[in-house]
Backbone as a chain_set.jsonl record, in Angstrom:
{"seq": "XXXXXXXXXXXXXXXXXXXXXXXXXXXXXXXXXXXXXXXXXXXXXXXXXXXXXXXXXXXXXXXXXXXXXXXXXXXXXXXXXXXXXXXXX", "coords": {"N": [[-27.376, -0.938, -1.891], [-28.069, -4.331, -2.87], [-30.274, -6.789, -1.451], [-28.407, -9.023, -1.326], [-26.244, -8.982, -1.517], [-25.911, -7.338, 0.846], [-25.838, -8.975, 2.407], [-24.096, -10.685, 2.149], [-21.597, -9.425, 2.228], [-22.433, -8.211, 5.063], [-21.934, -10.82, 6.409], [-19.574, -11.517, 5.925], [-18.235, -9.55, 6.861], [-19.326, -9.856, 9.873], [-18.265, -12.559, 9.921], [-15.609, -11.886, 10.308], [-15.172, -10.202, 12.4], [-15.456, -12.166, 14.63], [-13.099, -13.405, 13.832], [-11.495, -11.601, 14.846], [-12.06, -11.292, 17.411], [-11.531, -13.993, 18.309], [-8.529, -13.613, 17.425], [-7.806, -11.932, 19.875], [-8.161, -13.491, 21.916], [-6.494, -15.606, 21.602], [-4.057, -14.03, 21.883], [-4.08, -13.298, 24.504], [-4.024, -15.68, 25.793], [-1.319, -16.477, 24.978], [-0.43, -17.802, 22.9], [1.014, -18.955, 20.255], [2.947, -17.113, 18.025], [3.114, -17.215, 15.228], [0.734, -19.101, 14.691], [-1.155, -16.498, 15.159], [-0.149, -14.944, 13.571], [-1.184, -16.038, 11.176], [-3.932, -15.793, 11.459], [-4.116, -13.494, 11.776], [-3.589, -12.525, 8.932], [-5.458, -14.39, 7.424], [-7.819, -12.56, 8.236], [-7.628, -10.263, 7.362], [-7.696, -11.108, 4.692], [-10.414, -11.642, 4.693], [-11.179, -8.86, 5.499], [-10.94, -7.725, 3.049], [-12.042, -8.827, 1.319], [-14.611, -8.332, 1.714], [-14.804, -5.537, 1.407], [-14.313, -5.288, -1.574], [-16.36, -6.202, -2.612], [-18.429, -4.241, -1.433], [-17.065, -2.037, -3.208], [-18.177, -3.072, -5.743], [-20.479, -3.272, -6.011], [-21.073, -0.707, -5.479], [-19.863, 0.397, -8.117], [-21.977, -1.21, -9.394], [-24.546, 0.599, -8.929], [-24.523, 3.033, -7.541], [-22.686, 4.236, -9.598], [-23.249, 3.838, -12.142], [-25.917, 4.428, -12.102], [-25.55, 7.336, -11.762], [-23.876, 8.073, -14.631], [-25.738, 7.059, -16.247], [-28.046, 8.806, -15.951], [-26.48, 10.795, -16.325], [-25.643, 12.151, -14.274], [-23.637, 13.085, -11.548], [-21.337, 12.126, -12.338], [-18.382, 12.51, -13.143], [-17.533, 13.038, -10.725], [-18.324, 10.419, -9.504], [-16.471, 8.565, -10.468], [-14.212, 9.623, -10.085], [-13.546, 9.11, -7.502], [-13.545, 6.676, -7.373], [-11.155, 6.223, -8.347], [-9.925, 7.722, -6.726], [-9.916, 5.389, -4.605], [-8.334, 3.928, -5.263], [-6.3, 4.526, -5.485], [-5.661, 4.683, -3.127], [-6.247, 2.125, -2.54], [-3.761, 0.881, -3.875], [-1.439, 1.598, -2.281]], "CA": [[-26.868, -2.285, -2.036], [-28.957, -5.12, -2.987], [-30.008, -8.028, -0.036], [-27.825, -10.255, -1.554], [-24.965, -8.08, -1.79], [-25.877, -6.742, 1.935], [-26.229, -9.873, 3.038], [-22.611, -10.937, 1.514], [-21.142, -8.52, 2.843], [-22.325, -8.95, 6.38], [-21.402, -12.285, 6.475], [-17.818, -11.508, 5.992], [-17.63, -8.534, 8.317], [-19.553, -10.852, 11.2], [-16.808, -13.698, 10.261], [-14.37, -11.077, 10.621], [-15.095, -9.572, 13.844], [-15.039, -13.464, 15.01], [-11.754, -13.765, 14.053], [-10.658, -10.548, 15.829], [-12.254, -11.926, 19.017], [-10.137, -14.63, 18.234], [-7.073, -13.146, 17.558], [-7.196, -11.276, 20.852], [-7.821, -14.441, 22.677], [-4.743, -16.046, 21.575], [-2.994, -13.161, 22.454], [-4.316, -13.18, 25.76], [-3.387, -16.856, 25.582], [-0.159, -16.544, 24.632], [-0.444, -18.712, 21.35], [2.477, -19.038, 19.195], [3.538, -16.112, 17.21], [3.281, -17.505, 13.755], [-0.291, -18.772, 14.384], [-1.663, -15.492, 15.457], [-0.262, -14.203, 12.244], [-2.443, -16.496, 10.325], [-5.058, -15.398, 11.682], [-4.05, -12.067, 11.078], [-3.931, -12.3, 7.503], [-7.227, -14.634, 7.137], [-8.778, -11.938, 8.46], [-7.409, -9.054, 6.436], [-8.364, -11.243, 3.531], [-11.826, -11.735, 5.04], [-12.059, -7.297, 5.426], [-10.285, -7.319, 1.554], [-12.903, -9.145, 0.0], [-15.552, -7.251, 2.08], [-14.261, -4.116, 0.545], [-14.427, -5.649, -2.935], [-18.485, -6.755, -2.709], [-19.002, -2.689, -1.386], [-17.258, -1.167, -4.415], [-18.446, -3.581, -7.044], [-22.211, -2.828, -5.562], [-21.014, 0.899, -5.877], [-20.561, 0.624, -9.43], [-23.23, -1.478, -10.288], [-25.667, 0.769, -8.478], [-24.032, 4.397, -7.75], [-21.605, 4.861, -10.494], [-24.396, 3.386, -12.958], [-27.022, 5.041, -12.252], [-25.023, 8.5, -11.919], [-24.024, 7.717, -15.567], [-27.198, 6.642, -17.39], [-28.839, 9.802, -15.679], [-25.796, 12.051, -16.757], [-25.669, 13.607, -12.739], [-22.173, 13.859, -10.937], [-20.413, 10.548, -13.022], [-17.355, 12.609, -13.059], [-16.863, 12.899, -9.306], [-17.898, 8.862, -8.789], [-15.415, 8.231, -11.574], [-12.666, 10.657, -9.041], [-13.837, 9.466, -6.17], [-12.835, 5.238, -7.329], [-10.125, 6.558, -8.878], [-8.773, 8.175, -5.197], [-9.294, 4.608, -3.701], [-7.634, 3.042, -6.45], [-4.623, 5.056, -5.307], [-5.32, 3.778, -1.843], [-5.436, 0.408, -2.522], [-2.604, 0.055, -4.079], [-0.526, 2.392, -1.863]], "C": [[-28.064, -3.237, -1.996], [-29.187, -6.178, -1.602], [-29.159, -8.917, -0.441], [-26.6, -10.096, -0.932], [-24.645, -7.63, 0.047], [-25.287, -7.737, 2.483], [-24.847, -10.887, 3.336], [-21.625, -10.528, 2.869], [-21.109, -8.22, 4.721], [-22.39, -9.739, 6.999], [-20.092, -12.133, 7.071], [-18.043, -10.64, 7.256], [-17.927, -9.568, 9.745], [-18.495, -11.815, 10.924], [-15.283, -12.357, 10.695], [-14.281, -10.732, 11.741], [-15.113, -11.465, 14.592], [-13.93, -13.774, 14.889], [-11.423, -12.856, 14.777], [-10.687, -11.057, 17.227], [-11.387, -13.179, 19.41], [-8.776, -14.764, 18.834], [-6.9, -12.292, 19.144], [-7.598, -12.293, 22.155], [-6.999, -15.553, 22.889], [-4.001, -15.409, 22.03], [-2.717, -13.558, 24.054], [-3.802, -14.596, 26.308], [-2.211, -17.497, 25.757], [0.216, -17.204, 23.662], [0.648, -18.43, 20.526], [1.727, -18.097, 18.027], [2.743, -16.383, 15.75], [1.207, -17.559, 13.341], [-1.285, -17.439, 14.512], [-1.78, -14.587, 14.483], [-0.863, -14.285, 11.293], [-3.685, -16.017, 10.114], [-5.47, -14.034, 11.362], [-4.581, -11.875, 9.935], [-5.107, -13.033, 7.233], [-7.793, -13.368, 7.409], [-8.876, -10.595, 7.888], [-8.327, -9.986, 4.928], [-9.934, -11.392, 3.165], [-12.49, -10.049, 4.35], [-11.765, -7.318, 3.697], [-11.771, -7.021, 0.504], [-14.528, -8.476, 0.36], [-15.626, -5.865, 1.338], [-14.648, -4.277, -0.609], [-15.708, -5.648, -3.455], [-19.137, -4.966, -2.549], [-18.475, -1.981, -2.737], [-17.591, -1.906, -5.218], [-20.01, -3.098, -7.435], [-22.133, -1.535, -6.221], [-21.011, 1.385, -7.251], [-21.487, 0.018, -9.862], [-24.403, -0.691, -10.039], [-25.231, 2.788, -8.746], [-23.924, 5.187, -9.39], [-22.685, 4.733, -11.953], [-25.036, 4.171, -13.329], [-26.535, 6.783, -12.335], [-24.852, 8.838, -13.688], [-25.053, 7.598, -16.669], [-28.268, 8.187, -17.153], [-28.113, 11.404, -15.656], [-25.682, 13.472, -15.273], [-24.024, 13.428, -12.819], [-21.29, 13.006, -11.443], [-19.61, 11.496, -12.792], [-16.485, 12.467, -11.845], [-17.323, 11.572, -8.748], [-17.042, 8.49, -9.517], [-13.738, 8.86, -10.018], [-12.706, 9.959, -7.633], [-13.285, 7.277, -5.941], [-11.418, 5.363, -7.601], [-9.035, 6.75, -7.521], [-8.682, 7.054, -4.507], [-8.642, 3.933, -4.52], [-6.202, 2.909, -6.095], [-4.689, 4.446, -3.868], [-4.891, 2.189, -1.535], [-4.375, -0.023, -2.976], [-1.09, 0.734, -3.403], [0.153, 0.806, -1.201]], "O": [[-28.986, -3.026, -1.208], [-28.267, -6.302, -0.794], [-29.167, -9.885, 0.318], [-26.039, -10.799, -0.091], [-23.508, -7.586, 0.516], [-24.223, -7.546, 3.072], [-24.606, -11.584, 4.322], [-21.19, -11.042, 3.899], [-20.118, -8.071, 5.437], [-22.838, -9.676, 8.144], [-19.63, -12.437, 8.171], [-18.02, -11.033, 8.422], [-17.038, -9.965, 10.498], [-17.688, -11.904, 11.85], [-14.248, -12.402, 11.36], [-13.19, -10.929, 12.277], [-14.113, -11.488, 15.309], [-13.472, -14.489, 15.78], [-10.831, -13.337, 15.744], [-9.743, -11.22, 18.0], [-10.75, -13.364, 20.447], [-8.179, -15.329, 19.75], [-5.743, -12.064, 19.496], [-7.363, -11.911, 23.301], [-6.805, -16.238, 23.893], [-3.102, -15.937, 22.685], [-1.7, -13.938, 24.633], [-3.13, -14.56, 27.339], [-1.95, -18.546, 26.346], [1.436, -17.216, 23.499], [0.938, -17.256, 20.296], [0.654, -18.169, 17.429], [1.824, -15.665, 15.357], [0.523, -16.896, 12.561], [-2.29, -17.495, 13.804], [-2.68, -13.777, 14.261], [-1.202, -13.375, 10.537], [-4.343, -15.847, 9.087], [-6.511, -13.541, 10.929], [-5.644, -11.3, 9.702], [-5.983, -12.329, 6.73], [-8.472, -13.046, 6.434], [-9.892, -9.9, 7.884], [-9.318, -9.558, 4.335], [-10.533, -11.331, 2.092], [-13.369, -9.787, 3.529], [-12.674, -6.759, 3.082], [-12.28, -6.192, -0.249], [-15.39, -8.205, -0.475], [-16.612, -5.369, 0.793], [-15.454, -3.42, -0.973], [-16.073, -5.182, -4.534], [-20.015, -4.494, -3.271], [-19.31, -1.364, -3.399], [-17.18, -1.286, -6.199], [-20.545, -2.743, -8.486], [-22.804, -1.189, -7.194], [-21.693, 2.311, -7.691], [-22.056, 0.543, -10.819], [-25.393, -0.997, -10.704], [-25.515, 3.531, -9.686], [-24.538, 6.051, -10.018], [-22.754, 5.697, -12.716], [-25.039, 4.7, -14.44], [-27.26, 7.489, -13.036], [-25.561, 9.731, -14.15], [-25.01, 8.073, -17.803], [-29.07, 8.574, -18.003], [-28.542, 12.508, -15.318], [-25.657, 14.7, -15.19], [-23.32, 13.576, -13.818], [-20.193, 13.125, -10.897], [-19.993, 11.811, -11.665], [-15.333, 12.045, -11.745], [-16.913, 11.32, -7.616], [-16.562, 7.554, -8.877], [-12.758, 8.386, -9.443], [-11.92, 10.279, -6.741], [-12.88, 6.713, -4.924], [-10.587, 4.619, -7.081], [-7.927, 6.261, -7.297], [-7.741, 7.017, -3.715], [-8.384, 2.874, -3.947], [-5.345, 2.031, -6.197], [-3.762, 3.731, -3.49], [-4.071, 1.498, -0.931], [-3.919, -1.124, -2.668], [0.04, 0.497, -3.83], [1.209, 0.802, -0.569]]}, "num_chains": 1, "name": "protein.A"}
């Protein structure tokens, strides 16, 4: 992964683990329901787009270079393909 890309990337995750610390000090709190859920989902959408920046890297860098150099492309091709099925389970 490039520094940019790293750099992206652990941005979000550090905002993310900030919200968790967060979210489990509302809990502890007792903070209304609804907001807690907010926070919830910000913070899923925080890990989402984290996720998104690691496989985009993966093909521009992995899947790429596997490809242009004719090595294992079929099994990084199988291997987006299996989270493909995850993500949209």
């Amino acid at each position: 992964m490039n520094n940019t890309g790293r750099n992206n990337t652990l941005r979000l995750l550090r905002t993310a683990r900030g919200q968790v610390d967060g979210i489990i000090r509302m809990l502890e709190e007792g903070r209304y329901c609804i907001d807690i859920s907010n926070q919830i989902l910000a913070t899923e959408a925080l890990l989402k787009k984290a996720n998104a920046q690691v496989l985009v890297n993966h093909l521009d860098t992995c899947v790429k270079e596997s490809i242009e150099n004719q090595g294992d492309y079929e099994q990084k091709l199988e291997e987006i393909e299996q989270l493909i099925h995850k993500l949209v389970r």
